[in-house]
C-alpha atoms as a printed R data frame, in Angstrom:
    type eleno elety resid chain resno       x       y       z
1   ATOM     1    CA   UNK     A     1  20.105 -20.353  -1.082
2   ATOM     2    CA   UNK     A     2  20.163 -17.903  -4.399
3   ATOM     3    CA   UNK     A     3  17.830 -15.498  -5.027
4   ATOM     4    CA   UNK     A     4  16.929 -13.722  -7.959
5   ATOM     5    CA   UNK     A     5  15.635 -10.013  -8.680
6   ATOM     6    CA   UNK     A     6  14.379  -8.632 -11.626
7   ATOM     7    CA   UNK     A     7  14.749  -5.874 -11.475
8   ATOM     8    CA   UNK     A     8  13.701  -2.117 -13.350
9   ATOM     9    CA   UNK     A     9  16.608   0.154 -12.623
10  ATOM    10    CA   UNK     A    10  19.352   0.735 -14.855
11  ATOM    11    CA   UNK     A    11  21.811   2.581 -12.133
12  ATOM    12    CA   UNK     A    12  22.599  -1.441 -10.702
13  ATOM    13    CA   UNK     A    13  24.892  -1.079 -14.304
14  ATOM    14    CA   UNK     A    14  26.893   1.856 -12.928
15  ATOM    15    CA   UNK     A    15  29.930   0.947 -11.001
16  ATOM    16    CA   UNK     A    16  29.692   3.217  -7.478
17  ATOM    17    CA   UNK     A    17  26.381   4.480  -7.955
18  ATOM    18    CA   UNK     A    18  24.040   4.163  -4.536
19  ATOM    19    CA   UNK     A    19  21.669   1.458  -6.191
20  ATOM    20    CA   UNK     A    20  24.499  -0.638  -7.366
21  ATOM    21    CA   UNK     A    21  25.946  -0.528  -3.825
22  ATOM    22    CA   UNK     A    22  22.411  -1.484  -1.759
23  ATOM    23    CA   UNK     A    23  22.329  -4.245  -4.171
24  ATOM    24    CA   UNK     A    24  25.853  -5.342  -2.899
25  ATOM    25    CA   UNK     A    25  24.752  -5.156   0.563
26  ATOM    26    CA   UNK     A    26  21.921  -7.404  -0.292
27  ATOM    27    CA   UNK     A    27  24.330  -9.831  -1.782
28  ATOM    28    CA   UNK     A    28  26.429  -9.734   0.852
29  ATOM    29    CA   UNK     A    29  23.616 -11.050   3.146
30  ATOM    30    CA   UNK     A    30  22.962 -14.095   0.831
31  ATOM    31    CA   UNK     A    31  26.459 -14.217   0.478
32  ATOM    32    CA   UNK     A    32  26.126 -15.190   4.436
33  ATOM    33    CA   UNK     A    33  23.437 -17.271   3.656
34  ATOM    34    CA   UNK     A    34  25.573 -19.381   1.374
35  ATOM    35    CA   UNK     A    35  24.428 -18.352  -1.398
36  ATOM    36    CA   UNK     A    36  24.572 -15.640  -4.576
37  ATOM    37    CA   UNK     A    37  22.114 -12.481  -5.686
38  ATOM    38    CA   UNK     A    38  21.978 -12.320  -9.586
39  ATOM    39    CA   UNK     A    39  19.913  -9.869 -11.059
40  ATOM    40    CA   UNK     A    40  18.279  -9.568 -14.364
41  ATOM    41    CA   UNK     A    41  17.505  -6.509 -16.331
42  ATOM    42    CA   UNK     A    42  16.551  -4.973 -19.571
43  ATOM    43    CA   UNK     A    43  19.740  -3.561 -20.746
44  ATOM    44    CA   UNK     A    44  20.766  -1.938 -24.547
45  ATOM    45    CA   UNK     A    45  23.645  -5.196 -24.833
46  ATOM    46    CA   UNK     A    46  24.076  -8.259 -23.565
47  ATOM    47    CA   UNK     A    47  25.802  -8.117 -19.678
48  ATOM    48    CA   UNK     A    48  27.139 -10.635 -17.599
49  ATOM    49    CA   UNK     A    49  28.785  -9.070 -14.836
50  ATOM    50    CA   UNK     A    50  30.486 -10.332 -11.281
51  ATOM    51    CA   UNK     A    51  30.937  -8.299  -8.238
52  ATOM    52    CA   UNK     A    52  31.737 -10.581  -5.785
53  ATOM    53    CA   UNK     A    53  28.485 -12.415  -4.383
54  ATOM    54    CA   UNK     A    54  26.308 -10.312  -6.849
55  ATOM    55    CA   UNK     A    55  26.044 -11.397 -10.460
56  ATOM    56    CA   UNK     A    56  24.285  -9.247 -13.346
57  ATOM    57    CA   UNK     A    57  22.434 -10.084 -16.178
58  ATOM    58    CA   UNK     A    58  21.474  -7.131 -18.686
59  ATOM    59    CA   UNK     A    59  19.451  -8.773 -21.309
60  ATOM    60    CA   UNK     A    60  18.873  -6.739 -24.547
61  ATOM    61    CA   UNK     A    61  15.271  -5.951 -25.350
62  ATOM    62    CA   UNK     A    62  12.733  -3.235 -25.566
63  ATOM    63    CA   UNK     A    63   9.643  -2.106 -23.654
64  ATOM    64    CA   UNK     A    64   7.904  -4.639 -25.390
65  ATOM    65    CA   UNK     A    65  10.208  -7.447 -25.977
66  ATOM    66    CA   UNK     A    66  10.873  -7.695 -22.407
67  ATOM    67    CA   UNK     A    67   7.468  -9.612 -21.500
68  ATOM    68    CA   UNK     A    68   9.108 -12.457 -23.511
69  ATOM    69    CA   UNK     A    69  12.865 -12.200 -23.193
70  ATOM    70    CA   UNK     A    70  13.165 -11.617 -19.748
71  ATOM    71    CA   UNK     A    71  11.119 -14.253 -18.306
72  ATOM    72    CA   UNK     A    72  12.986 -16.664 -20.851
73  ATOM    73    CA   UNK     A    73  16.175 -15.700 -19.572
74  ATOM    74    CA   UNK     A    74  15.417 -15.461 -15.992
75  ATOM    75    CA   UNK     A    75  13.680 -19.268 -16.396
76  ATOM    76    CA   UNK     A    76  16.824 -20.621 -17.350
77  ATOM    77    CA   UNK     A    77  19.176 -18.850 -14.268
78  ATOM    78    CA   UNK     A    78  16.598 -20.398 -12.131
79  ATOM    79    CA   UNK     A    79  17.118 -23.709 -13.199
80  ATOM    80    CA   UNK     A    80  21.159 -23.544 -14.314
81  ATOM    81    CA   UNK     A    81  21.907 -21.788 -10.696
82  ATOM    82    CA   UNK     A    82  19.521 -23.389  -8.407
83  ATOM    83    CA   UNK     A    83  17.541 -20.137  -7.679
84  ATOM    84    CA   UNK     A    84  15.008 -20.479  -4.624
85  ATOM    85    CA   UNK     A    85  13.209 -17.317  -4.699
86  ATOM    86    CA   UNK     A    86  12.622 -14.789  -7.349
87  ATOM    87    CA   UNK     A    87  11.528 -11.375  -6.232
88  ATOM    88    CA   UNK     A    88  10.320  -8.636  -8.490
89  ATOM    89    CA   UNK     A    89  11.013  -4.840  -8.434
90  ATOM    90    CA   UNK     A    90   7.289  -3.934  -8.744
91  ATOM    91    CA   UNK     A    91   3.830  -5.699  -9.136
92  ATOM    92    CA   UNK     A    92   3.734  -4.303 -12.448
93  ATOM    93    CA   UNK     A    93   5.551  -5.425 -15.930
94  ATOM    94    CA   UNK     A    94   8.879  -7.000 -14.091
95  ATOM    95    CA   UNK     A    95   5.817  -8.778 -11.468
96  ATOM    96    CA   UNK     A    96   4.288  -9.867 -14.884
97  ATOM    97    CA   UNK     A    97   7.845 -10.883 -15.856
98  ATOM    98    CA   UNK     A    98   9.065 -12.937 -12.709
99  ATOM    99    CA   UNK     A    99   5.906 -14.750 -12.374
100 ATOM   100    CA   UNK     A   100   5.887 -15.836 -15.813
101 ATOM   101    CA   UNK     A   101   9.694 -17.101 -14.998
102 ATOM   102    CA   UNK     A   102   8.299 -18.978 -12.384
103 ATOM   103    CA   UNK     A   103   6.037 -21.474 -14.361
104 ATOM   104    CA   UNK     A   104   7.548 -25.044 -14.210
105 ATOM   105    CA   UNK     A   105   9.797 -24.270 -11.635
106 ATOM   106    CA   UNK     A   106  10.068 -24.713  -7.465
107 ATOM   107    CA   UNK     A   107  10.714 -21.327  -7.048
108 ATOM   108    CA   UNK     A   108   8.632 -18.733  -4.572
109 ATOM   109    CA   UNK     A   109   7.579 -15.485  -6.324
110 ATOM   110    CA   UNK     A   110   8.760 -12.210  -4.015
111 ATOM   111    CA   UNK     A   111   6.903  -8.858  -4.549
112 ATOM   112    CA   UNK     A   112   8.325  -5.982  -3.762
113 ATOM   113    CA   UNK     A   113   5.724  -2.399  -4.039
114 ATOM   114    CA   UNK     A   114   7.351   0.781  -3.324
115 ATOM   115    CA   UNK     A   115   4.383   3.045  -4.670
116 ATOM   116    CA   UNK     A   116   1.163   3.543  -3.546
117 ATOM   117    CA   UNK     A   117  -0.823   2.059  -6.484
118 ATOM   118    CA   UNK     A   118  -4.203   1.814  -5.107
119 ATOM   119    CA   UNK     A   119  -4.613   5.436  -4.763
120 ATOM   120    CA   UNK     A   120  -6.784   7.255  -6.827
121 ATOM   121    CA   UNK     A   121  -4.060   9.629  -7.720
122 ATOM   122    CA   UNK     A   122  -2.127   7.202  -9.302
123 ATOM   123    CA   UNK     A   123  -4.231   7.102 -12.115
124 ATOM   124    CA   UNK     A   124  -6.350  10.668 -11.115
125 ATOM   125    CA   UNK     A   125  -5.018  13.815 -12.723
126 ATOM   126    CA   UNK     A   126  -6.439  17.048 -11.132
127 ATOM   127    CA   UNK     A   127  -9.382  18.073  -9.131
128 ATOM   128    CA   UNK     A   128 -11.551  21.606  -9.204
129 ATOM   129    CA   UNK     A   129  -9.529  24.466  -9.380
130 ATOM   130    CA   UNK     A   130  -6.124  22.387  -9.249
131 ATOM   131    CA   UNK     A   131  -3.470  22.767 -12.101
132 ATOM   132    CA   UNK     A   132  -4.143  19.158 -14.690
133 ATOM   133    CA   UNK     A   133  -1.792  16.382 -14.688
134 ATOM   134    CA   UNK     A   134  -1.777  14.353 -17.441
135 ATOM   135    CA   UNK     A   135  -0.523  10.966 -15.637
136 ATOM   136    CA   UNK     A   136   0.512   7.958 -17.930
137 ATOM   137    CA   UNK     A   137  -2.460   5.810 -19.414
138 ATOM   138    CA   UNK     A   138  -0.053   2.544 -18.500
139 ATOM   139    CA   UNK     A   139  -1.498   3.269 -14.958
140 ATOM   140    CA   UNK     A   140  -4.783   2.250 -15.340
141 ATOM   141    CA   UNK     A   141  -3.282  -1.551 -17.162
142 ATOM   142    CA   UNK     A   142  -0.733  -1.280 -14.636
143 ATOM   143    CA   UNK     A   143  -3.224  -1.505 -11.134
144 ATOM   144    CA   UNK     A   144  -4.875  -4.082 -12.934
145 ATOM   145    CA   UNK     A   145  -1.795  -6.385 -13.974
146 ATOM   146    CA   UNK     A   146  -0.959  -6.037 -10.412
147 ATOM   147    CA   UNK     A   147  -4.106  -7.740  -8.596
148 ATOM   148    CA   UNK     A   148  -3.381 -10.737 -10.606
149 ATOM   149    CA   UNK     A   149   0.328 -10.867  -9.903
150 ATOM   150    CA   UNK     A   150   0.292 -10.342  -6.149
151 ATOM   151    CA   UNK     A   151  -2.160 -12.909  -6.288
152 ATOM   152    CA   UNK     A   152   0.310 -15.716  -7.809
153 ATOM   153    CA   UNK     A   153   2.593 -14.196  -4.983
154 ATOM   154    CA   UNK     A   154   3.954 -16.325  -1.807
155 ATOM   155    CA   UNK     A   155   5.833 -12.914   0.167
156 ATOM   156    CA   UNK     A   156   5.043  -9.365  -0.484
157 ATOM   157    CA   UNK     A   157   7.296  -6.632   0.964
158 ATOM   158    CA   UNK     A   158   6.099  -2.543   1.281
159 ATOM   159    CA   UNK     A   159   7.595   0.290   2.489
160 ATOM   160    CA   UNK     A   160   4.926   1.757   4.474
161 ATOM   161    CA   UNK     A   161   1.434   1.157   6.427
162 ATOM   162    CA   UNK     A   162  -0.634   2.798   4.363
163 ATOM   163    CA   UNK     A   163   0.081   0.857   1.169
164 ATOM   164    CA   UNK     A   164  -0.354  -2.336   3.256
165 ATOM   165    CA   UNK     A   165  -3.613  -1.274   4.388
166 ATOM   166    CA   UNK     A   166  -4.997  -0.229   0.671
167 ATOM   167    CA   UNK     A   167  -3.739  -3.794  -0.414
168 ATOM   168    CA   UNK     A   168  -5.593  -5.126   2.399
169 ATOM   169    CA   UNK     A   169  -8.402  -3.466   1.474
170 ATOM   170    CA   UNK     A   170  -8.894  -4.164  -1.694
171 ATOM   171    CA   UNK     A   171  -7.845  -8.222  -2.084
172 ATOM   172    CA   UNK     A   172  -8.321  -9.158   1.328
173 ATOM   173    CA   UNK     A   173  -7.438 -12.607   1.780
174 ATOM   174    CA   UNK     A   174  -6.582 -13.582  -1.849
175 ATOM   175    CA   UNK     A   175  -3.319 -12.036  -1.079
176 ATOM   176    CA   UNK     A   176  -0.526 -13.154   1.961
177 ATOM   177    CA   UNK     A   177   0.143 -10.355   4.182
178 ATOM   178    CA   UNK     A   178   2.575  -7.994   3.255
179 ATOM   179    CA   UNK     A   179   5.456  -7.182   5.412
180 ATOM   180    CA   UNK     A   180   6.397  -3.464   5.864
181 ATOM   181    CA   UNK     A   181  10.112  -2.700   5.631
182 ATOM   182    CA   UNK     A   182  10.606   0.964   4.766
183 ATOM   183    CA   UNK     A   183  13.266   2.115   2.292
184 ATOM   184    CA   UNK     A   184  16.428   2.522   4.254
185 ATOM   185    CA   UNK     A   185  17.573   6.546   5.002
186 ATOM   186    CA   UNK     A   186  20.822   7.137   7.154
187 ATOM   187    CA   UNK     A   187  20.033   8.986  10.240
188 ATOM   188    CA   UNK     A   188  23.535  11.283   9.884
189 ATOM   189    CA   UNK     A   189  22.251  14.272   7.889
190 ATOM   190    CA   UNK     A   190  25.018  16.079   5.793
191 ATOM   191    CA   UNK     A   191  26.209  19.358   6.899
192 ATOM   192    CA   UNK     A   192  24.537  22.144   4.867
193 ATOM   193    CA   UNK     A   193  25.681  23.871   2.283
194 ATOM   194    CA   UNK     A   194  24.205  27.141   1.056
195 ATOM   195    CA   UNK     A   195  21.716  27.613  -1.846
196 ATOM   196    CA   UNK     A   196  22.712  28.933  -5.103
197 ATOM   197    CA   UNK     A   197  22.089  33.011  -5.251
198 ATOM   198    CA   UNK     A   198  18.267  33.471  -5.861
199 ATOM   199    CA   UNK     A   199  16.257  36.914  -5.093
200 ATOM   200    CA   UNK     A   200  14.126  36.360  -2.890
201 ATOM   201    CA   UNK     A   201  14.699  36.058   1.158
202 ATOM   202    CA   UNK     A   202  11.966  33.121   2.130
203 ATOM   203    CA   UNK     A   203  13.115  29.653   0.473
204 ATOM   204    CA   UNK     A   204  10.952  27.157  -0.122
205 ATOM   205    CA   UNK     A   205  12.665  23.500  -1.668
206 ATOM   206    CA   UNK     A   206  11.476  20.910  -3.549
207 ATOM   207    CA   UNK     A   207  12.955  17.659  -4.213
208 ATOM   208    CA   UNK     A   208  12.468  14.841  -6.307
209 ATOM   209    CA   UNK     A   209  11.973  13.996  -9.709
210 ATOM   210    CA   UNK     A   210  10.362  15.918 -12.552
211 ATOM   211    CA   UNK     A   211   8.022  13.127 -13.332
212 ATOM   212    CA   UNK     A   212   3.588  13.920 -13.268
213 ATOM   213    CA   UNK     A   213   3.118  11.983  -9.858
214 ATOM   214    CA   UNK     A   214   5.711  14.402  -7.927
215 ATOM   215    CA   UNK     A   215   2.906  17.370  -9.064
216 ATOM   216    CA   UNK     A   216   4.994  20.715  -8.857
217 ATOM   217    CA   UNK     A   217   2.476  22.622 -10.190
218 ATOM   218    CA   UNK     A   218   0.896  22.499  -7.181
219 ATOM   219    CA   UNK     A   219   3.718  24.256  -5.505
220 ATOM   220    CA   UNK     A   220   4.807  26.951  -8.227
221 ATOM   221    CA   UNK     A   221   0.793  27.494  -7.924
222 ATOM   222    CA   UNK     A   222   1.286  28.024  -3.900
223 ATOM   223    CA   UNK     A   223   3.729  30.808  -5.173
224 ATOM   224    CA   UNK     A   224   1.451  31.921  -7.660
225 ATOM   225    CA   UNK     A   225  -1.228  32.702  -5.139
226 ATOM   226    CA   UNK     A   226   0.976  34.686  -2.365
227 ATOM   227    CA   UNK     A   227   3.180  36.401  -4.798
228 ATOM   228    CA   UNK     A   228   1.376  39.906  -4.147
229 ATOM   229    CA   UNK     A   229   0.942  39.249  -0.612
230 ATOM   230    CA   UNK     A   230   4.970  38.024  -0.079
231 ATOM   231    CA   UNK     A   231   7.512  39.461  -2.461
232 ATOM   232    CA   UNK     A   232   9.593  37.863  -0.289
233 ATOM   233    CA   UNK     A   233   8.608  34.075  -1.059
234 ATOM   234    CA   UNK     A   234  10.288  32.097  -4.215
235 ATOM   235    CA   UNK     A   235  11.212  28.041  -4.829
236 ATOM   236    CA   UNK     A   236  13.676  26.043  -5.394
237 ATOM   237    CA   UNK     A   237  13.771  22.956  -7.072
238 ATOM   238    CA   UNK     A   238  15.658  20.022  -7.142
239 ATOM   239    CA   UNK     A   239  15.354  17.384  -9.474
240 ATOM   240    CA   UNK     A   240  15.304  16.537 -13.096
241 ATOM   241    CA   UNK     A   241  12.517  14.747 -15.473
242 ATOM   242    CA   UNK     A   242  10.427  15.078 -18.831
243 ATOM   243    CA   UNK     A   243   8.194  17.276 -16.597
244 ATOM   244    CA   UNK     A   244  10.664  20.161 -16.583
245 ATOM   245    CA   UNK     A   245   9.894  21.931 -20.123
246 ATOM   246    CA   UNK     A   246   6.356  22.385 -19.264
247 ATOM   247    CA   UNK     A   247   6.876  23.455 -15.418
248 ATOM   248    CA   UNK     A   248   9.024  25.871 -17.010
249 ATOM   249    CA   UNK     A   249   6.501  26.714 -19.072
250 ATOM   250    CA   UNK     A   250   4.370  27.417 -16.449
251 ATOM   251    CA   UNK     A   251   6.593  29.361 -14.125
252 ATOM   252    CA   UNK     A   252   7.061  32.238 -17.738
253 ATOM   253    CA   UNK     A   253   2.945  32.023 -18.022
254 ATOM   254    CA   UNK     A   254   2.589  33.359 -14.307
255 ATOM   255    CA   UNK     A   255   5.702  35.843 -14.613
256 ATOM   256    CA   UNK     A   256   7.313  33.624 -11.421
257 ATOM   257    CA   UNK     A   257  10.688  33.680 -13.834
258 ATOM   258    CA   UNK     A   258  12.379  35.594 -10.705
259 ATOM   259    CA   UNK     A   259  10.372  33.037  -7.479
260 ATOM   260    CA   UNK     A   260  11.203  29.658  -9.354
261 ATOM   261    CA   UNK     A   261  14.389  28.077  -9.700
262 ATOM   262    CA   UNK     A   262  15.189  24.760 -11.009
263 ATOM   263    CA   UNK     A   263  18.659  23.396  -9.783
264 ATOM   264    CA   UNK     A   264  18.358  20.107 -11.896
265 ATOM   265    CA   UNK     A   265  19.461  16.844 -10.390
266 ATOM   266    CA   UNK     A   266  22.107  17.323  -7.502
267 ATOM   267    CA   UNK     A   267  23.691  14.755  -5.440
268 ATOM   268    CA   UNK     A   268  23.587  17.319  -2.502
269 ATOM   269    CA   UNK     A   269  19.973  17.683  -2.285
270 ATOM   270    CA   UNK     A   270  20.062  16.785   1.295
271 ATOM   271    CA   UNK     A   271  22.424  19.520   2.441
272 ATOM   272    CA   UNK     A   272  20.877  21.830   0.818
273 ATOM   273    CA   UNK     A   273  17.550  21.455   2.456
274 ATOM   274    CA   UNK     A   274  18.808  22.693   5.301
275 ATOM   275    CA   UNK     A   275  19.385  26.390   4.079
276 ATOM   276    CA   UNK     A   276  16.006  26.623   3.297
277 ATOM   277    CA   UNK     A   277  13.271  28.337   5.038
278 ATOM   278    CA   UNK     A   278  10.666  24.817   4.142
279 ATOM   279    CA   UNK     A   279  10.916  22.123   2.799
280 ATOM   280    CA   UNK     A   280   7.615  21.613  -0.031
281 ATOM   281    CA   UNK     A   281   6.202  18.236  -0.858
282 ATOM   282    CA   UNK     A   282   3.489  17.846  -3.055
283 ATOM   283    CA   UNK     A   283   3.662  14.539  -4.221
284 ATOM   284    CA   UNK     A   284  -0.014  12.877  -5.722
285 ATOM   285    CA   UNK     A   285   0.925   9.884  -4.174
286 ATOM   286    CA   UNK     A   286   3.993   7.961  -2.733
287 ATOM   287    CA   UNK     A   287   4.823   4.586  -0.724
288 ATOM   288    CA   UNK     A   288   6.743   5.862   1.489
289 ATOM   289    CA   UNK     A   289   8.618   9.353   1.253
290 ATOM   290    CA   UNK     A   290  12.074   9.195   1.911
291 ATOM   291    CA   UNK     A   291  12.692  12.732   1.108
292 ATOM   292    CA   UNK     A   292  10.225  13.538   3.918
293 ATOM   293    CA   UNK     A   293  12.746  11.851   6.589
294 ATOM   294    CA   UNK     A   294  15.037  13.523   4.925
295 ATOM   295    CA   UNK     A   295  13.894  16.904   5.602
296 ATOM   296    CA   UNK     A   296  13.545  16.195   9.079
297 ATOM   297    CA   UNK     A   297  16.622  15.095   9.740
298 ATOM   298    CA   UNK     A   298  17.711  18.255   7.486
299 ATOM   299    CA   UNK     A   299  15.790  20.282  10.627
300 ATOM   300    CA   UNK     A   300  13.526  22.109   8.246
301 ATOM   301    CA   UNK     A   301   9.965  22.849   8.800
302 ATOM   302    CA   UNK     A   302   7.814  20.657   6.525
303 ATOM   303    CA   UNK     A   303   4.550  21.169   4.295
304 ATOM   304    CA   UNK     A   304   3.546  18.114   2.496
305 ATOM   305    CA   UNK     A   305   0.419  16.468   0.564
306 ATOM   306    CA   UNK     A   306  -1.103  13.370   2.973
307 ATOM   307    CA   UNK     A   307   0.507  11.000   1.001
308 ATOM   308    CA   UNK     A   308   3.254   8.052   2.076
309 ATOM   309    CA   UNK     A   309   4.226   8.027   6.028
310 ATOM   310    CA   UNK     A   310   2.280  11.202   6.802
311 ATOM   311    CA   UNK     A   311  -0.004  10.083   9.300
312 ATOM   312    CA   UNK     A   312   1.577   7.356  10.078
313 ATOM   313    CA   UNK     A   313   4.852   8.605  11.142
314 ATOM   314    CA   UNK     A   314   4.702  12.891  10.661
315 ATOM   315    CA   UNK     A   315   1.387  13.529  12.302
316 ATOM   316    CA   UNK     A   316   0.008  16.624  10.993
317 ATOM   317    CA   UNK     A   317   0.008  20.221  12.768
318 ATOM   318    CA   UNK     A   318   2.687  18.385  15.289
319 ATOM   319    CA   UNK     A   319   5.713  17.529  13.017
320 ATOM   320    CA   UNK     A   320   4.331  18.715   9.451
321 ATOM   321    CA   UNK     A   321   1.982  21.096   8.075
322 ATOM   322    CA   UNK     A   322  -0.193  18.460   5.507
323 ATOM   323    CA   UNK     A   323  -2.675  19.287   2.306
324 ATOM   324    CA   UNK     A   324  -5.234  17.530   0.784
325 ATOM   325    CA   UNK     A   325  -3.455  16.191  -2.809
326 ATOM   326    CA   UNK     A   326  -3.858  18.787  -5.582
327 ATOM   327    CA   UNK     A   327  -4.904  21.545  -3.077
328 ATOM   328    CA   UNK     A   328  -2.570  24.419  -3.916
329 ATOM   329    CA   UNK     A   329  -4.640  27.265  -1.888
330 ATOM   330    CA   UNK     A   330  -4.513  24.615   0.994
331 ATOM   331    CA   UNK     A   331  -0.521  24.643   0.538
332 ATOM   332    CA   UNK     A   332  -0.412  28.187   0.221
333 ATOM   333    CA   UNK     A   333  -2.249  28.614   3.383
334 ATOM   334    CA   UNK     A   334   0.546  26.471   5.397
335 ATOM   335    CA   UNK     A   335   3.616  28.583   3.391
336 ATOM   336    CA   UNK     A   336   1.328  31.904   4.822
337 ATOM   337    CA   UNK     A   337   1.577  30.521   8.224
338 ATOM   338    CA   UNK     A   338   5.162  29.484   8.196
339 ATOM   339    CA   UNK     A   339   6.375  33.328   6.675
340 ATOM   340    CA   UNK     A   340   4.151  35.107   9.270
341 ATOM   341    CA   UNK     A   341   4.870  32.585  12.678
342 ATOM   342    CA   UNK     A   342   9.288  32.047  13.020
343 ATOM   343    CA   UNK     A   343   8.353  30.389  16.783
344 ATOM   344    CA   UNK     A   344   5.686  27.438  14.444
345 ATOM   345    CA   UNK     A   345   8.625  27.401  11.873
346 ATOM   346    CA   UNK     A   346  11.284  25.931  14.946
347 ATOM   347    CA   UNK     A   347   8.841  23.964  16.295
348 ATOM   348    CA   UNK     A   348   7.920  22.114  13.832
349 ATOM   349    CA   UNK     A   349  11.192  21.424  12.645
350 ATOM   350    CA   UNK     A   350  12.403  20.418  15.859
351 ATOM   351    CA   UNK     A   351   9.313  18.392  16.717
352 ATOM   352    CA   UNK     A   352   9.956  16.503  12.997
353 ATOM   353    CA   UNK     A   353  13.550  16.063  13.495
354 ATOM   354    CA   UNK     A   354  12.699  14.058  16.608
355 ATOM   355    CA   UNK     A   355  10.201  12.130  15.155
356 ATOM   356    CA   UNK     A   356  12.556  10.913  12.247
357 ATOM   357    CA   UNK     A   357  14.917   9.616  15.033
358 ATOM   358    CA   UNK     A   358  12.607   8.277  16.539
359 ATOM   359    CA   UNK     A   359  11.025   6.149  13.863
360 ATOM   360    CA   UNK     A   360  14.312   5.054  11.862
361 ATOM   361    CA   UNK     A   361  15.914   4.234  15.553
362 ATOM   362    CA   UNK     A   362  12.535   1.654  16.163
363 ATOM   363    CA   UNK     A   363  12.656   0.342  11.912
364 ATOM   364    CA   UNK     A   364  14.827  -2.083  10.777
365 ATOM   365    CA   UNK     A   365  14.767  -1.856   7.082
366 ATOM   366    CA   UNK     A   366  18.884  -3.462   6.654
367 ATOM   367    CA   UNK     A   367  19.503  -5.285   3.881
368 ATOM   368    CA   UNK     A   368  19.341  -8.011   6.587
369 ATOM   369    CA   UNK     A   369  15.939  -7.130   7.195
370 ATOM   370    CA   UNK     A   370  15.252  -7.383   3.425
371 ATOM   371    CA   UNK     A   371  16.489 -10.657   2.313
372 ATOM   372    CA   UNK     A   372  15.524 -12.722   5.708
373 ATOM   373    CA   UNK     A   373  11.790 -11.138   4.780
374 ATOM   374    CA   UNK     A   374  12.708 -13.351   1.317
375 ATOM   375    CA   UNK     A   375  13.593 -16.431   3.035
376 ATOM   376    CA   UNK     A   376  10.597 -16.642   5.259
377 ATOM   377    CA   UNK     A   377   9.095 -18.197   1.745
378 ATOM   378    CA   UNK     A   378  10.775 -21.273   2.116
């Protein structure tokens, strides 16, 4: 049995990278299966690649030119290599894509969603009194074009129950039942290392990418609002994007030069959560929140927007502290409680750490897990 992914993430390309090697373990299963994982994806040259069960495809084209290329390309693997399934990356463009590939073929189409679409942050920039994010007009097309391709679908994988439900919700019966396999996290945390020299005594960190959805405004805001009341208090943040110019920006406007520091992207995010005083999500909306289990494992008291697994796996005031989305006074209210109370600080942190065991110990989300979720489709 082959399967196909199209797939939206250039790091497969990169020889050692993490992405390239969960796509080998996924090969490795079909490999067991008896059969090969090729992948297709928009690349600047023509690629034909083979790592051992896993062979790549990058197929020159644009933005644009991909809606036509791809599914061209992938249409012919299909039929030249026998391909049973195809599964897509997102229900968005590469959705769009792989069920266009599909047409004349036996294949079954595979969604995969990893965001939380159907929220109304995802296309929602700010509410009263909340720093605005402008997020990408391609949203709105985008939770459209994806009602009509998880439609056409046969399986549909998520990463969490909340997305599940919202896709419940809104299509009902029109769509199959997702399955829920969460995004794989090891359980060993990294020993910590310590932060880079910063001024201030109570750390906050933030980690992820510098992208509008991730909304660190609302935590340089947080700042913003105790600065008087704890000189002591200043961010750090993790994570590069086009995002960082204006957060920058905005750090200069509200003279928090000396409370916010941005680290870029570092490959040792995860021990360095675990010098900090909290860890500081404030994420509009995710699908699951791997950085969340992270931080638990990390042992580091958590304040987070009620996005992803929070509720369904950190239950708030028990193993996080949790905000409305776009609430900064709300998250500065939790930071305030976590400076004044070191005995809610441990607990928490202990409380969350057990939790994460707890929930990646009863998950299966292996590669195994992944592709046999594929091959229920046929």
């Amino acid at each position: 049995m082959n399967i196909l992914f199209i797939s939206n993430d250039p790091g497969i390309l990169t020889e050692g990278s993490a992405v390239r090697m969960r796509m080998r373990a996924y090969a490795d299963e079909v490999a067991r299966q008896g059969g090969v994982l090729h992948i297709v994806m928009r690349s600047a040259q023509r690629i034909e690649h083979t790592d051992g069960p896993l062979m790549l495809h990058g197929i020159p084209a644009g933005r644009l030119s991909m809606l036509w290329k791809i599914p061209a390309a992938a249409r012919a693997l299909i039929r030249e290599q026998n391909i049973s399934i195809v599964s897509a990356q997102d229900p968005f463009e590469h959705g769009w894509v792989a069920a266009r590939a599909l047409r004349g073929t036996g294949a079954k189409l595979h969604i995969q969603v990893h965001t939380d679409f159907l929220s109304q942050w995802f296309v929602r920039g700010h509410m009263y009194r909340s720093p605005r994010v402008r997020m990408p007009l391609l949203n709105r097309f985008r939770q459209w074009m994806a009602g009509g391709v998880l439609r056409k679908a046969q399986g549909i994988r998520t990463v969490s129950e909340r997305v599940k439900r919202s896709m419940q919700e809104k299509y009902g019966s029109a769509i199959p039942e997702p399955s829920v396999i969460p995004i794989y996290v090891s359980p060993e945390a990294p020993a910590a290392i310590p932060l880079p020299p910063h001024p201030f005594t109570f750390a906050l960190i933030a980690v992820g990418r510098l992208e509008p959805e991730k909304r660190f405004e609302d935590v340089i805001a947080a700042v913003n609002r105790l600065k008087d009341a704890y000189p002591v208090l200043g961010v750090i943040i993790v994570g590069e994007g086009r995002e960082r110019p204006r957060l920058e920006r905005m750090a200069r406007k509200l003279g928090l030069t000396d409370r916010v520091m941005f680290l870029g992207a570092r490959a040792d995010a995860r021990a360095l959560m675990a010098s900090a005083q909290a860890f500081v999500q404030t994420s509009a909306y995710e699908g699951y929140g791997m950085t969340l289990i992270e931080a638990a494992l990390a042992r580091v008291p958590i304040v987070t927007s009620d996005v992803g697994i929070v509720g369904e796996v950190f239950r708030g005031y028990k193993e996080v502290l949790s905000a409305p989305v776009a609430d900064p006074t709300n998250f500065a209210a939790h930071i305030a409680w976590l400076i004044e109370d070191q005995e809610a600080r441990h607990e928490l942190a202990l409380s969350a750490e057990a939790r994460a065991k707890e929930h990646l110990a009863a998950t299966d989300s292996s590669p195994r897990a992944v592709i046999q979720d594929m091959m229920r489709l046929i």
